[in-house]
Each structure stands twice: as structure tokens, then as C-alpha cells.
N, CA, C and O atoms as a printed pandas DataFrame, in Angstrom:
     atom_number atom_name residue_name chain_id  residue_number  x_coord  y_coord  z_coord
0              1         N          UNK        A               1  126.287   75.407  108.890
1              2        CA          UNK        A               1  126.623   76.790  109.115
2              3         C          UNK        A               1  126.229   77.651  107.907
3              4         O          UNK        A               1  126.067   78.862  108.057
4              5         N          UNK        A               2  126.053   76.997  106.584
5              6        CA          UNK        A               2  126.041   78.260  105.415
6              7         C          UNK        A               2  124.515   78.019  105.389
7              8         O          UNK        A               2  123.845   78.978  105.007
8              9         N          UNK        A               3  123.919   76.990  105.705
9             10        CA          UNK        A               3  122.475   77.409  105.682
10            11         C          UNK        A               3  122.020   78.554  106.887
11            12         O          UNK        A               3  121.188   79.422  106.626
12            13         N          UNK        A               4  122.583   78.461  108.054
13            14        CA          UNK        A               4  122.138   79.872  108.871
14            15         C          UNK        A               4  122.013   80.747  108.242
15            16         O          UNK        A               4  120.953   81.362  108.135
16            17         N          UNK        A               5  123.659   81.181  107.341
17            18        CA          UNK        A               5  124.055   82.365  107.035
18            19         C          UNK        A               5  123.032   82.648  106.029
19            20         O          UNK        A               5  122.371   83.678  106.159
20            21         N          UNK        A               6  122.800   81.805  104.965
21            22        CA          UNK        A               6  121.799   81.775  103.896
22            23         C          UNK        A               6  120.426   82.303  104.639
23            24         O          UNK        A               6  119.956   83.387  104.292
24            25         N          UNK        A               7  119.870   81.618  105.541
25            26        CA          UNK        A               7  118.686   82.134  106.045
26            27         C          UNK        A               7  118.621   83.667  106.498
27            28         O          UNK        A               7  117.776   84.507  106.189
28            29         N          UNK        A               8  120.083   83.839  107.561
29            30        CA          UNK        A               8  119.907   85.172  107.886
30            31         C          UNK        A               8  120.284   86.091  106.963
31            32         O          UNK        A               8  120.437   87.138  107.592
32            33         N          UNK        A               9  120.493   86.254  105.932
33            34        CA          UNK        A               9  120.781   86.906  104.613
34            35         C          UNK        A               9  119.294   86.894  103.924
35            36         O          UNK        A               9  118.803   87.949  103.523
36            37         N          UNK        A              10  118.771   85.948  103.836
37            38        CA          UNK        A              10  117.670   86.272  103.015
38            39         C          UNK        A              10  116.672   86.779  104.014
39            40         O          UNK        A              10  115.849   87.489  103.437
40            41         N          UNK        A              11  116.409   86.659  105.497
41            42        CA          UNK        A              11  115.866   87.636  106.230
42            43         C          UNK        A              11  116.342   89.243  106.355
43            44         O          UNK        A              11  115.452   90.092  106.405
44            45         N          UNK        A              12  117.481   89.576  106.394
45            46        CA          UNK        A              12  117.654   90.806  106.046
46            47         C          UNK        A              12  117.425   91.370  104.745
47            48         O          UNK        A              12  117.351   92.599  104.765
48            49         N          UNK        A              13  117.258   90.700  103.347
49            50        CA          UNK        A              13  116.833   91.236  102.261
50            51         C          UNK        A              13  115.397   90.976  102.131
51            52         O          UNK        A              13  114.842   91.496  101.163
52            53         N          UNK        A              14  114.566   90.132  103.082
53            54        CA          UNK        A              14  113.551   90.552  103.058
54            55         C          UNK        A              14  112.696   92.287  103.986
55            56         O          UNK        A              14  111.861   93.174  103.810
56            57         N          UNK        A              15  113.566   91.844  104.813
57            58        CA          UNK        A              15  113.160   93.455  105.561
58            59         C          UNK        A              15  113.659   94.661  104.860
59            60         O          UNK        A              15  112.911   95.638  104.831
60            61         N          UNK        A              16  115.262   94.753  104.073
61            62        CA          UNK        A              16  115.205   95.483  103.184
62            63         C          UNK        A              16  114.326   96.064  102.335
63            64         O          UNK        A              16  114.115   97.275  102.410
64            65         N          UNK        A              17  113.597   95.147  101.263
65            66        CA          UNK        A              17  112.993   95.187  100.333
66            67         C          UNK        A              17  111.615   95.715  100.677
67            68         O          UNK        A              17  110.913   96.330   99.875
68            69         N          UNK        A              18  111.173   95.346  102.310
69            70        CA          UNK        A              18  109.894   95.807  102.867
70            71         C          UNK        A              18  109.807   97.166  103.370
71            72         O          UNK        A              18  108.735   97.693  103.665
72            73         N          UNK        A              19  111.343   97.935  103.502
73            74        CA          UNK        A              19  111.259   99.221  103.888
74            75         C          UNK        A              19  112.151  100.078  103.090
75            76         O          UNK        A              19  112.937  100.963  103.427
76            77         N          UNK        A              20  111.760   99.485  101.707
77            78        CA          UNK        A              20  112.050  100.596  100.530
78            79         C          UNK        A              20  111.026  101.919  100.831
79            80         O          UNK        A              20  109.859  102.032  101.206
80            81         N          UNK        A              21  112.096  102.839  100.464
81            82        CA          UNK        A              21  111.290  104.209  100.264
82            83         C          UNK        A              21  111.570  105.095   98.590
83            84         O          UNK        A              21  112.296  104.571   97.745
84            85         N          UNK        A              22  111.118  105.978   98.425
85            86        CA          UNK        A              22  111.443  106.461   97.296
86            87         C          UNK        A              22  111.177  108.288   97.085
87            88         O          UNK        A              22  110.182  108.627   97.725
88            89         N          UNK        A              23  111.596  109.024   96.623
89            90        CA          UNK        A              23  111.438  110.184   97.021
90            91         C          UNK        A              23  110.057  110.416   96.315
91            92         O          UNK        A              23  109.554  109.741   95.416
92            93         N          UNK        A              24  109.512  111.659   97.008
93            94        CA          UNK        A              24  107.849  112.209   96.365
94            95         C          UNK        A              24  108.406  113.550   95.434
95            96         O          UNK        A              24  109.077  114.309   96.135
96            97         N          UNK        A              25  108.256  114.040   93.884
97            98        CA          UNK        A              25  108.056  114.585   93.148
98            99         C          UNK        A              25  107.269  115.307   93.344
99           100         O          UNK        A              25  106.519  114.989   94.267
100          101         N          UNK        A              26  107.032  116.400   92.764
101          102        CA          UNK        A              26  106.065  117.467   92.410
102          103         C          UNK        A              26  105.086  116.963   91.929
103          104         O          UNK        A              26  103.968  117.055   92.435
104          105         N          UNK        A              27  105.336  116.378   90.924
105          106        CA          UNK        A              27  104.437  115.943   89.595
106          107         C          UNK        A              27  103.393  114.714   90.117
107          108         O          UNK        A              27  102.784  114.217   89.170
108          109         N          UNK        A              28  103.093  114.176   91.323
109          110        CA          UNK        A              28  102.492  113.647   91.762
110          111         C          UNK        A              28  100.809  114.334   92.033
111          112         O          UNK        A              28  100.531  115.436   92.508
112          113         N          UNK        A              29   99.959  113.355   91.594
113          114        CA          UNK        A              29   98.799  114.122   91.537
114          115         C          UNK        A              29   97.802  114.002   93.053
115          116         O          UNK        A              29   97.283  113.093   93.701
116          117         N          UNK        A              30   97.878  115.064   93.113
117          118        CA          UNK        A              30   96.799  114.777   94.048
118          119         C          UNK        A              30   95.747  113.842   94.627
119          120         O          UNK        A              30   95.082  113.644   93.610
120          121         N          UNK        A              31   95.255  113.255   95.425
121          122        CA          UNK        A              31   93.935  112.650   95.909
122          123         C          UNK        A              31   92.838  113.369   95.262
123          124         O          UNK        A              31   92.247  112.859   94.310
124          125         N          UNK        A              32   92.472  114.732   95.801
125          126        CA          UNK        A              32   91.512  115.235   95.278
126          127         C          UNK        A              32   90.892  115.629   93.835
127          128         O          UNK        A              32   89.698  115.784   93.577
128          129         N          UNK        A              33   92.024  115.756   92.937
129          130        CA          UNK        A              33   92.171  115.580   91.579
130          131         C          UNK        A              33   91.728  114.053   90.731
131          132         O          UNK        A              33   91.466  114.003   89.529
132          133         N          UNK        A              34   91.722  113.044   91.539
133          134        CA          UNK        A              34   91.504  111.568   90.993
134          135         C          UNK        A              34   90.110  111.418   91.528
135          136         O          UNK        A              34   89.559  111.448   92.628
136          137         N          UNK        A              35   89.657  111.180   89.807
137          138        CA          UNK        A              35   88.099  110.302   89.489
138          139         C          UNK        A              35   88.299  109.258   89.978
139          140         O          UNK        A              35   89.482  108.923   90.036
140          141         N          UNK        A              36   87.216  108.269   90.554
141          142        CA          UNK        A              36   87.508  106.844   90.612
142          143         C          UNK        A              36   85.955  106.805   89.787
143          144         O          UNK        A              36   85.012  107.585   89.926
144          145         N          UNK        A              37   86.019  106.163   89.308
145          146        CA          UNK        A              37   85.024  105.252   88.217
146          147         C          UNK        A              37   84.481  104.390   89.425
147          148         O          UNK        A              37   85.102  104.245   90.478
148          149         N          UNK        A              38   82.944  103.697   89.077
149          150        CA          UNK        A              38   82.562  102.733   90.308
150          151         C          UNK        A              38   83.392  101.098   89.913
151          152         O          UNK        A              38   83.343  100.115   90.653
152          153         N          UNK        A              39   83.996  101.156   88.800
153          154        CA          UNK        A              39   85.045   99.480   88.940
154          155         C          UNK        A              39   86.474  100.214   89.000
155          156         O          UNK        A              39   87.365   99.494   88.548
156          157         N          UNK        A              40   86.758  101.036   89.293
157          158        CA          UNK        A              40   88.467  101.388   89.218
158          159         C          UNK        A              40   88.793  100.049   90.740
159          160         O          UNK        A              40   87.931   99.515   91.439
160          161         N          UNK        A              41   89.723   99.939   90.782
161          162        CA          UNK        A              41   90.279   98.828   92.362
162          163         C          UNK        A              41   90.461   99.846   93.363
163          164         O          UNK        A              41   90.092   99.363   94.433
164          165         N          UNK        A              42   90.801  100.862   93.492
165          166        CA          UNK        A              42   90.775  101.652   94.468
166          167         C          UNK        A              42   89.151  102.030   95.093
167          168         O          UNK        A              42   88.823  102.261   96.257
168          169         N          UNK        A              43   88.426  101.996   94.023
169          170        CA          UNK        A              43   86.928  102.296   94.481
170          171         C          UNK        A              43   86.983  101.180   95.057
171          172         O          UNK        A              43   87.483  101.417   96.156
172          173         N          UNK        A              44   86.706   99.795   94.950
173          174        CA          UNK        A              44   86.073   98.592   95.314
174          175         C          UNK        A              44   87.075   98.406   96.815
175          176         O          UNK        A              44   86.696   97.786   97.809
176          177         N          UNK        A              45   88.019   98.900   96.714
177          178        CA          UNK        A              45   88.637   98.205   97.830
178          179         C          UNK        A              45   88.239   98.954   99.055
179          180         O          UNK        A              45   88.163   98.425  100.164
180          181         N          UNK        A              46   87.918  100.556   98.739
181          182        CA          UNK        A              46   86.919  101.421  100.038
182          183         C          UNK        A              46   86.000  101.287  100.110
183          184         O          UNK        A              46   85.394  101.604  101.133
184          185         N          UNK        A              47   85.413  100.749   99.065
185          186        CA          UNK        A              47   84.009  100.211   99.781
186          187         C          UNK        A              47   83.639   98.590   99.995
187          188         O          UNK        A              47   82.522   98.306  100.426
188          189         N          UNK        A              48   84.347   97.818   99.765
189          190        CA          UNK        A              48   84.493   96.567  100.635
190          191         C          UNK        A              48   85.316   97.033  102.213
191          192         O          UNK        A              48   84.751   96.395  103.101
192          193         N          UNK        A              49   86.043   97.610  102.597
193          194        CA          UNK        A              49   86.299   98.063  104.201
194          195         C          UNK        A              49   85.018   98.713  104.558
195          196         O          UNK        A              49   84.421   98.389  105.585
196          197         N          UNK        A              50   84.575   99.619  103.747
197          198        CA          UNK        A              50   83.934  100.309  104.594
198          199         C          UNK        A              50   82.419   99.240  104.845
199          200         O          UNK        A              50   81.536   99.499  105.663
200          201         N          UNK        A              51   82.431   98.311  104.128
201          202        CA          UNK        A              51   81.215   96.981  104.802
202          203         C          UNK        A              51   81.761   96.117  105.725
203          204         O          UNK        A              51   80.866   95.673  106.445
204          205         N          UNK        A              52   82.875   95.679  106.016
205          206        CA          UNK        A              52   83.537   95.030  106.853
206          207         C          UNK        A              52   83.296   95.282  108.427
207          208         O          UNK        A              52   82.996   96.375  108.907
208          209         N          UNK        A              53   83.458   94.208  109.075
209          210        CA          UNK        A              53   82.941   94.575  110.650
210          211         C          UNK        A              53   83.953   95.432  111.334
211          212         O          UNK        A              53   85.164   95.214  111.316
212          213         N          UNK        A              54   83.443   96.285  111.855
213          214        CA          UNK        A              54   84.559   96.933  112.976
214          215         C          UNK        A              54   85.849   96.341  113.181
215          216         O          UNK        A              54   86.926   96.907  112.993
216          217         N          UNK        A              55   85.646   94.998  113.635
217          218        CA          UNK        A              55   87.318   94.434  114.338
218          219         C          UNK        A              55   87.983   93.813  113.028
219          220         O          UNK        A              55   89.150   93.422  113.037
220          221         N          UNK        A              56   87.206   93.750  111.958
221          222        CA          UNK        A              56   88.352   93.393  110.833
222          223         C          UNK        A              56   88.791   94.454  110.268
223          224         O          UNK        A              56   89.824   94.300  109.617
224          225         N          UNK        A              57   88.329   95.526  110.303
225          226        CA          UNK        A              57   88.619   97.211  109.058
226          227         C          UNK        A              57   89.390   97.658  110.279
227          228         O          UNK        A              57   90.095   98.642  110.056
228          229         N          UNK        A              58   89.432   97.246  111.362
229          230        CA          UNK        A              58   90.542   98.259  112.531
230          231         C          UNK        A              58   91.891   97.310  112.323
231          232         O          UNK        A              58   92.993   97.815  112.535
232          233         N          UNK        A              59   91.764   95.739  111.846
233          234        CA          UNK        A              59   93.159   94.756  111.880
234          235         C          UNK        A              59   93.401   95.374  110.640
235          236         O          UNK        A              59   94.470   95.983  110.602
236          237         N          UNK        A              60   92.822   95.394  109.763
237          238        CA          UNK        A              60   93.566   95.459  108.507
238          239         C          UNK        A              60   94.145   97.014  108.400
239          240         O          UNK        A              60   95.348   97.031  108.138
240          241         N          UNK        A              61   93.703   97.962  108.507
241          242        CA          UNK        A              61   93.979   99.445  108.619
242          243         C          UNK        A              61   95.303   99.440  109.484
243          244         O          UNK        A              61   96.334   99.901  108.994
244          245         N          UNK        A              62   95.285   98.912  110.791
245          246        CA          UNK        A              62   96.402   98.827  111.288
246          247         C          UNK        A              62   97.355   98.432  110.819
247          248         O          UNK        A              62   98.408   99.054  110.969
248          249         N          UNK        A              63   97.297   97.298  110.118
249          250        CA          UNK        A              63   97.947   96.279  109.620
250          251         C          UNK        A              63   98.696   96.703  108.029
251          252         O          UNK        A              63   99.866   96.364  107.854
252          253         N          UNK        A              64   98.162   97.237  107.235
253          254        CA          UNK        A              64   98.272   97.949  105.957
254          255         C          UNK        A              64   98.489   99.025  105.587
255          256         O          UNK        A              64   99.266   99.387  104.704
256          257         N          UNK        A              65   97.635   99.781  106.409
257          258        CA          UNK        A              65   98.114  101.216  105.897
258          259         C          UNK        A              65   98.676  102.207  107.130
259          260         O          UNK        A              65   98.721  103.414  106.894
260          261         N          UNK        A              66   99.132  101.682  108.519
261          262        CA          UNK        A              66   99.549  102.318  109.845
262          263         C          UNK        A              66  100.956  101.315  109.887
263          264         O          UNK        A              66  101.953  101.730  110.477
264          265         N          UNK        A              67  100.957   99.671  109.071
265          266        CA          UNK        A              67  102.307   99.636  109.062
266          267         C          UNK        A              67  103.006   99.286  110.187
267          268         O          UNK        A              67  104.200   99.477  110.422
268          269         N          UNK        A              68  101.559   98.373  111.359
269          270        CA          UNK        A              68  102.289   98.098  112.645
270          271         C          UNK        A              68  102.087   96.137  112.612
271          272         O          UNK        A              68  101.279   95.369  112.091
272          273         N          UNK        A              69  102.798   96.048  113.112
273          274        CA          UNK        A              69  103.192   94.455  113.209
274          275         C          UNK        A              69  101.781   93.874  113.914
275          276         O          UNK        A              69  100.882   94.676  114.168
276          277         N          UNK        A              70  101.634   92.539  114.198
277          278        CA          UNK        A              70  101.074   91.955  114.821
278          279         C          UNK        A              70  100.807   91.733  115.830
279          280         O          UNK        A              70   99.686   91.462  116.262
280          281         N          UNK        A              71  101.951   91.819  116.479
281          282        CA          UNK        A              71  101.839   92.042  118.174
282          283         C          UNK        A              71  101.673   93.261  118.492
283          284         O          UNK        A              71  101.077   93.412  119.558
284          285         N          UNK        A              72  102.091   94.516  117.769
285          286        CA          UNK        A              72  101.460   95.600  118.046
286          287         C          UNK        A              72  100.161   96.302  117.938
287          288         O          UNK        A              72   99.620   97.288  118.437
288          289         N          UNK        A              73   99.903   95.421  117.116
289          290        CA          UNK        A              73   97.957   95.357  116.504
290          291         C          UNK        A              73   97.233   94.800  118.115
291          292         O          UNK        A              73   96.525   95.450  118.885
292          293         N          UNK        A              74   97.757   93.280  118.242
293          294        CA          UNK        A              74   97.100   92.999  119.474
294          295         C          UNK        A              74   97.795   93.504  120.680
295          296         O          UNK        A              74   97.576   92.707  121.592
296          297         N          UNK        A              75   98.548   94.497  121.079
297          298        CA          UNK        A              75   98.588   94.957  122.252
298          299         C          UNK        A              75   97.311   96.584  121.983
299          300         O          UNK        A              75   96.621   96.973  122.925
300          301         N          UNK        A              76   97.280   97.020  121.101
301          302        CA          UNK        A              76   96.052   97.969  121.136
302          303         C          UNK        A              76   94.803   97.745  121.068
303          304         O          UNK        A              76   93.989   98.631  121.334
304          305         N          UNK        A              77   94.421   96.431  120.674
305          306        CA          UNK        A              77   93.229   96.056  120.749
306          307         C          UNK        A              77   93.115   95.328  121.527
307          308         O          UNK        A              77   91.931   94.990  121.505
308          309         N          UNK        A              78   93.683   94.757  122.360
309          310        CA          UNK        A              78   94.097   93.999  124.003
310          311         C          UNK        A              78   93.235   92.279  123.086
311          312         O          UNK        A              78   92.252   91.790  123.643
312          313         N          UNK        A              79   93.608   91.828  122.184
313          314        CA          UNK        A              79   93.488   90.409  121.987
314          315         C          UNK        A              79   94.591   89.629  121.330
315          316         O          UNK        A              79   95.459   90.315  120.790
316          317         N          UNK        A              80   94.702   88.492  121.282
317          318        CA          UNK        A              80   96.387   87.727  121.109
318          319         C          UNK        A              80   96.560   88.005  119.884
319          320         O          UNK        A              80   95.837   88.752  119.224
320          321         N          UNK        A              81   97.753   87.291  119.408
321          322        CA          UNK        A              81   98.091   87.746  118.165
322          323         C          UNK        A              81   97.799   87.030  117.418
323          324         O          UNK        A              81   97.428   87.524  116.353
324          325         N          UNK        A              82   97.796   85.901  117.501
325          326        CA          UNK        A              82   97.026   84.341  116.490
326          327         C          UNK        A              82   95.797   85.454  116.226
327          328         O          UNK        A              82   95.533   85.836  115.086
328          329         N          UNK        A              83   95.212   85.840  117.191
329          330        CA          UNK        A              83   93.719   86.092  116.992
330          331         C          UNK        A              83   94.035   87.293  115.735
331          332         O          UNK        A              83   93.665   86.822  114.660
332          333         N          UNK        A              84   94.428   88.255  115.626
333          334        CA          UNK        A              84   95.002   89.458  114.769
334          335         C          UNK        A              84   95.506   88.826  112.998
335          336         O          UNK        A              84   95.393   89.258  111.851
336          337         N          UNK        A              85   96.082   87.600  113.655
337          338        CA          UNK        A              85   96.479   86.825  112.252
338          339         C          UNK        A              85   95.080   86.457  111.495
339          340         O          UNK        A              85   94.801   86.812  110.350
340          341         N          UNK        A              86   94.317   85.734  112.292
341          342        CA          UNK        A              86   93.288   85.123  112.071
342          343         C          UNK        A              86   92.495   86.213  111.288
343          344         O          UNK        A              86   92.130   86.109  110.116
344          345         N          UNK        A              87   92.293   87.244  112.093
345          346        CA          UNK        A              87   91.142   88.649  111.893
346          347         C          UNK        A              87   91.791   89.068  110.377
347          348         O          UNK        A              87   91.021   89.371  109.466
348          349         N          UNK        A              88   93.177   89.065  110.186
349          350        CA          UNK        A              88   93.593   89.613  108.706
350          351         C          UNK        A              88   93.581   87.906  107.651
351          352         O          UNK        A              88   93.743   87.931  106.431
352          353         N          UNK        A              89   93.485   87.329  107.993
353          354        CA          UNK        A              89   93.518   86.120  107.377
354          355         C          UNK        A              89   91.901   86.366  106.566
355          356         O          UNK        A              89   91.679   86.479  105.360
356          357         N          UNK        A              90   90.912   86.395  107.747
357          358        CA          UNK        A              90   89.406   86.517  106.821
358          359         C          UNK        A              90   89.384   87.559  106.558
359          360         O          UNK        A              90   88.831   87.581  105.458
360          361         N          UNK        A              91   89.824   89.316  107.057
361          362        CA          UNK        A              91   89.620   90.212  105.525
362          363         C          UNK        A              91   89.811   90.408  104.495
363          364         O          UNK        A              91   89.349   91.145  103.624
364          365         N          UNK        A              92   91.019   89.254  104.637
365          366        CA          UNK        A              92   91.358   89.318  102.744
366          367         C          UNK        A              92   90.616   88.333  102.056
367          368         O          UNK        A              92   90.479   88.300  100.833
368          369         N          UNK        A              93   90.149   87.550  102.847
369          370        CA          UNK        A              93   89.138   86.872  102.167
370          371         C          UNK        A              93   87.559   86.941  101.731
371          372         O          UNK        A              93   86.817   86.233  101.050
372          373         N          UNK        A              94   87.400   88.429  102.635
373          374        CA          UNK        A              94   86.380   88.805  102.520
374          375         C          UNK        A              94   86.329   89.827  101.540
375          376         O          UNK        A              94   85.318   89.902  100.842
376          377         N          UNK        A              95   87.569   90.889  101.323
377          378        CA          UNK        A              95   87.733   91.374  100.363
378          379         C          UNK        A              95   87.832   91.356   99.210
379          380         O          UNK        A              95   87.472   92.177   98.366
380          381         N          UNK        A              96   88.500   90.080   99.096
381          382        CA          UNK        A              96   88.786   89.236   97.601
382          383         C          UNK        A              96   87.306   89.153   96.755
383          384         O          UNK        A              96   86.889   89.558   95.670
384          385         N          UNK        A              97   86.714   88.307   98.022
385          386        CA          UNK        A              97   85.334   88.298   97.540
386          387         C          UNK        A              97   84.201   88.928   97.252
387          388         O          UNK        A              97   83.280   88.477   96.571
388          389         N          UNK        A              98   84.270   90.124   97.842
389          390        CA          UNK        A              98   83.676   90.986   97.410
390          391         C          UNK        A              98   84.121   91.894   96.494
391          392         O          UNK        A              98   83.359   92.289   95.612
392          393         N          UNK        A              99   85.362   92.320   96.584
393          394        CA          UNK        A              99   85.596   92.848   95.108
394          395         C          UNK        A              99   85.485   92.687   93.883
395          396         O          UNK        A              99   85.410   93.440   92.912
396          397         N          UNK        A             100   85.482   91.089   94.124
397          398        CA          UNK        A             100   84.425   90.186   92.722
398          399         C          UNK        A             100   83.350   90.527   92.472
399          400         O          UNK        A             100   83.017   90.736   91.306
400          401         N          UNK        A             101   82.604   90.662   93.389
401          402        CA          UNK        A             101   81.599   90.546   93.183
402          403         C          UNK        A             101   80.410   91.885   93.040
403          404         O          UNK        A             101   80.271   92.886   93.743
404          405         N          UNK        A             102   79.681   91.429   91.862
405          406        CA          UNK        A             102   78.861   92.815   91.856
406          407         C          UNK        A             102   77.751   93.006   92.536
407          408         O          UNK        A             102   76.753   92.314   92.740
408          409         N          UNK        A             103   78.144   94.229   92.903
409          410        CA          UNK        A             103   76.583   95.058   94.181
410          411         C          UNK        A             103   75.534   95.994   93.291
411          412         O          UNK        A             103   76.016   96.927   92.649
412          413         N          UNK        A             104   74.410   95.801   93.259
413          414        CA          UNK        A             104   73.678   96.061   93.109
414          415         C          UNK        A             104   73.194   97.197   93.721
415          416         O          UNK        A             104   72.802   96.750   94.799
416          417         N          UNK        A             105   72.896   98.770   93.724
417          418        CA          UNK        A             105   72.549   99.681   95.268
418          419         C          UNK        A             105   71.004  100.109   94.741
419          420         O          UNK        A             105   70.791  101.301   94.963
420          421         N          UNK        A             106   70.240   99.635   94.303
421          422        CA          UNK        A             106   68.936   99.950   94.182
422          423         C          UNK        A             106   68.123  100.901   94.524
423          424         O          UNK        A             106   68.705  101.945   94.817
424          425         N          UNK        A             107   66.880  100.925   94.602
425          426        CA          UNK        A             107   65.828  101.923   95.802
426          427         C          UNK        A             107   65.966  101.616   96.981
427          428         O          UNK        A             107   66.020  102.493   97.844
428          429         N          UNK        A             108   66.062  100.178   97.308
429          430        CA          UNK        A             108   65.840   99.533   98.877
430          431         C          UNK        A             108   67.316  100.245   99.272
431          432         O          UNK        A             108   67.125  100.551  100.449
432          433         N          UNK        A             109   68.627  100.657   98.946
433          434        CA          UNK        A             109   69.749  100.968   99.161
434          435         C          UNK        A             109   69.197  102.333   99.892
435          436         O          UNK        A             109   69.583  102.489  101.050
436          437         N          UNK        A             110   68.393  103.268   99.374
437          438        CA          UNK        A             110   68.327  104.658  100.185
438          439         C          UNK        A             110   66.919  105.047  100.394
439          440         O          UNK        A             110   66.631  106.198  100.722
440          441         N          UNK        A             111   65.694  103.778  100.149
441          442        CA          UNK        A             111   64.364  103.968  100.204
442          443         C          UNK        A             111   63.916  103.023  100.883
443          444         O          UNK        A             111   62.815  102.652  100.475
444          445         N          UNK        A             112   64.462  102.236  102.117
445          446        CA          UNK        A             112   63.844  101.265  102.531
446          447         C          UNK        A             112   62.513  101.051  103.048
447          448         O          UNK        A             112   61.948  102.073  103.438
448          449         N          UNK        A             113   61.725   99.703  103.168
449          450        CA          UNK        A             113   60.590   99.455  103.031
450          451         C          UNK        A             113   60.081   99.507  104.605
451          452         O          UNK        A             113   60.923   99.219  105.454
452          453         N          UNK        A             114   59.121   99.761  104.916
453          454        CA          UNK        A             114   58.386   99.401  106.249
454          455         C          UNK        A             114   58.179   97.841  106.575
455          456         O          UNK        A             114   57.817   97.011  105.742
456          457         N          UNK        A             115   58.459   97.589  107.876
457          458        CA          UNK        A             115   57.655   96.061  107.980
458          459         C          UNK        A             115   56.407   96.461  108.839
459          460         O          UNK        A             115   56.612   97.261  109.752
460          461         N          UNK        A             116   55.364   96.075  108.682
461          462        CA          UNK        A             116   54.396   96.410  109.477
462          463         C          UNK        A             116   54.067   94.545  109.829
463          464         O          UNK        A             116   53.996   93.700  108.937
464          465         N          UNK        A             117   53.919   94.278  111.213
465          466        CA          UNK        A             117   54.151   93.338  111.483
466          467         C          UNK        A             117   52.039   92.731  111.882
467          468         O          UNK        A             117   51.092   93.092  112.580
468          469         N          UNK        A             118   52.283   91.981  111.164
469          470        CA          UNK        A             118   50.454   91.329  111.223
470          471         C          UNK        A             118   50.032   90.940  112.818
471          472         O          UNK        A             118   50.727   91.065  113.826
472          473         N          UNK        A             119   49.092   90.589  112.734
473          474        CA          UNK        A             119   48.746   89.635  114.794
474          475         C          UNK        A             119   47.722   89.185  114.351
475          476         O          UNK        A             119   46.643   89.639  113.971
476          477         N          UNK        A             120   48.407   87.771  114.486
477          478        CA          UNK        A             120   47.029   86.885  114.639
478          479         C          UNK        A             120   46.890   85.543  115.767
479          480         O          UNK        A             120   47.107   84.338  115.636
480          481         N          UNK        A             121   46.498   86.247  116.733
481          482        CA          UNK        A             121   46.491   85.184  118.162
482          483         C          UNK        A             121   45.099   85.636  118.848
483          484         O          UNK        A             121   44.114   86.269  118.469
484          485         N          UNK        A             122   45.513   84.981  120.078
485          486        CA          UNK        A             122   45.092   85.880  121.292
486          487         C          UNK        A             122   45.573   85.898  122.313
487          488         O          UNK        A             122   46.561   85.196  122.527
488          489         N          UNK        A             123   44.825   87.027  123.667
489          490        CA          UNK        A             123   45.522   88.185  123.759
490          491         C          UNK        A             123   45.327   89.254  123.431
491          492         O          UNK        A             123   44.665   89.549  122.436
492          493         N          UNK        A             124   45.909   90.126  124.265
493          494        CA          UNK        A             124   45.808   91.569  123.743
494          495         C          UNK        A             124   47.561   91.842  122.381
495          496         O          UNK        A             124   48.612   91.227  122.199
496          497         N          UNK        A             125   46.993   92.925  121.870
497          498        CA          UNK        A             125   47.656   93.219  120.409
498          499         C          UNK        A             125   48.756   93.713  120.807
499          500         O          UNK        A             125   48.533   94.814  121.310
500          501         N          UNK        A             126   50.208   93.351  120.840
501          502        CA          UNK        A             126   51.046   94.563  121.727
502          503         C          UNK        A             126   51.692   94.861  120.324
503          504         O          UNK        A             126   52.885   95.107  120.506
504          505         N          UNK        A             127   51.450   94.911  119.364
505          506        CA          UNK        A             127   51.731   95.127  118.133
506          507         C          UNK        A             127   51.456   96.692  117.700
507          508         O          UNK        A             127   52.145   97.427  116.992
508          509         N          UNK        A             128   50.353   96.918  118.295
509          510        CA          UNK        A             128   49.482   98.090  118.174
510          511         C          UNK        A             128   49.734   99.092  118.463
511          512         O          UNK        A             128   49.239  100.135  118.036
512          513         N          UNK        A             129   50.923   98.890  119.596
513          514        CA          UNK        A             129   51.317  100.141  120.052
514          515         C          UNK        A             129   52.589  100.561  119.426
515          516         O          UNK        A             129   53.019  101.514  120.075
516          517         N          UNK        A             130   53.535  100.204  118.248
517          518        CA          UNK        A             130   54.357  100.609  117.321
518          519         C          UNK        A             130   54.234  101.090  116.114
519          520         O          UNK        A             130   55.102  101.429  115.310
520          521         N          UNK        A             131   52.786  101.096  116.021
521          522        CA          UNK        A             131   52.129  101.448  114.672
522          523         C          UNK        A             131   51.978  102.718  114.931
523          524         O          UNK        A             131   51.462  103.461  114.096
């Protein structure tokens, strides 16, 4: 019996502790006022979502910053909830990893290259007509 009670006690101080709030100040600075540097963690973490596939940046968004459970994730995206676990299971792993890791954004980033594709058979050239 005192292990129930123990369990259901430390489940209510976990939901406690998850729906702390705290009041907002004046003195709070704005969004628009904040530099991000290209290594601050707030930079890296919007632009690792914003490379992420569609159905993982919609689990995790839901999931993190909308603050809806799991089963409510998969009743809006009409797939199970294992599957929703799963989908936030690899963005953080995809995030992790890329936030490590350094990107490079080069010329090829906003100057990309042509492929012009060769022909060497036979046949007629159907190559010819994309050029």
C-alpha cells in the first residue's frame, strides 16, 4: 500500500513541476531586440527544424512548443501514437546531431551548378530536348 501511495505522489509532483508557471515582467526583452550569433543554441536549433522532414518538425513543434500530449499529436495527424513517440524519438536525434555538427553554406548553397546530362548510345537523343 505505501508503495502506491509513493508512486501516486511522485506522479502528481511530477505533473506539478511540469506545469510550473511564473509571472512575465516588463524587463523582459524582446524577440526582436535579440542578436543570435550563427553558434548561439537558439540559432542552431531553428535551423536544424527548419532541415528536418515535414512529419518530424510538425511532431516535435506539436510536441514542444504547442504542449500537446501524444495521443493528441496522433489524433491530428491521424497516425498511432507509438508512431508519434517514434517520430520524436529520431528528432532529437537528429537534432543532437546536427547541432554538432558544422555546416558549411558555400556558393553551391545560393549558386547552384547545372547538370547538363551527356548521350552516348543509340537512338534518337531525348536529351536534346531539355537543353
Amino acid at each position: 500500500m505505501w508503495a502506491v501511495a509513493e508512486n501516486v505522489y511522485k506522479q502528481w509532483y511530477r505533473k506539478k513541476l511540469k506545469n510550473s508557471t511564473c509571472e512575465l515582467t516588463d524587463d523582459v526583452p524582446s524577440e526582436d531586440g535579440c542578436i543570435e550569433d550563427d553558434n548561439s543554441d537558439i540559432y542552431l536549433l531553428r535551423r536544424e527544424l527548419t532541415l528536418l522532414s515535414e512529419k518530424y518538425r510538425k511532431s516535435t513543434i506539436m510536441y514542444y512548443i504547442e504542449r500537446l500530449s501524444c495521443s493528441e499529436i496522433s489524433l491530428s495527424l491521424t497516425i498511432s501514437e507509438s508512431m508519434v513517440k517514434y517520430l520524436l524519438f529520431k528528432s532529437r536525434k537528429i537534432l543532437k546531431e546536427g547541432m554538432n555538427m558544422e555546416r558549411n553554406l558555400g556558393e553551391l548553397s545560393y549558386n547552384p551548378k547545372t547538370l547538363i546530362p551527356m548521350y552516348s548510345g543509340q537512338g534518337p537523343n531525348r536529351f536534346w530536348e531539355f537543353m
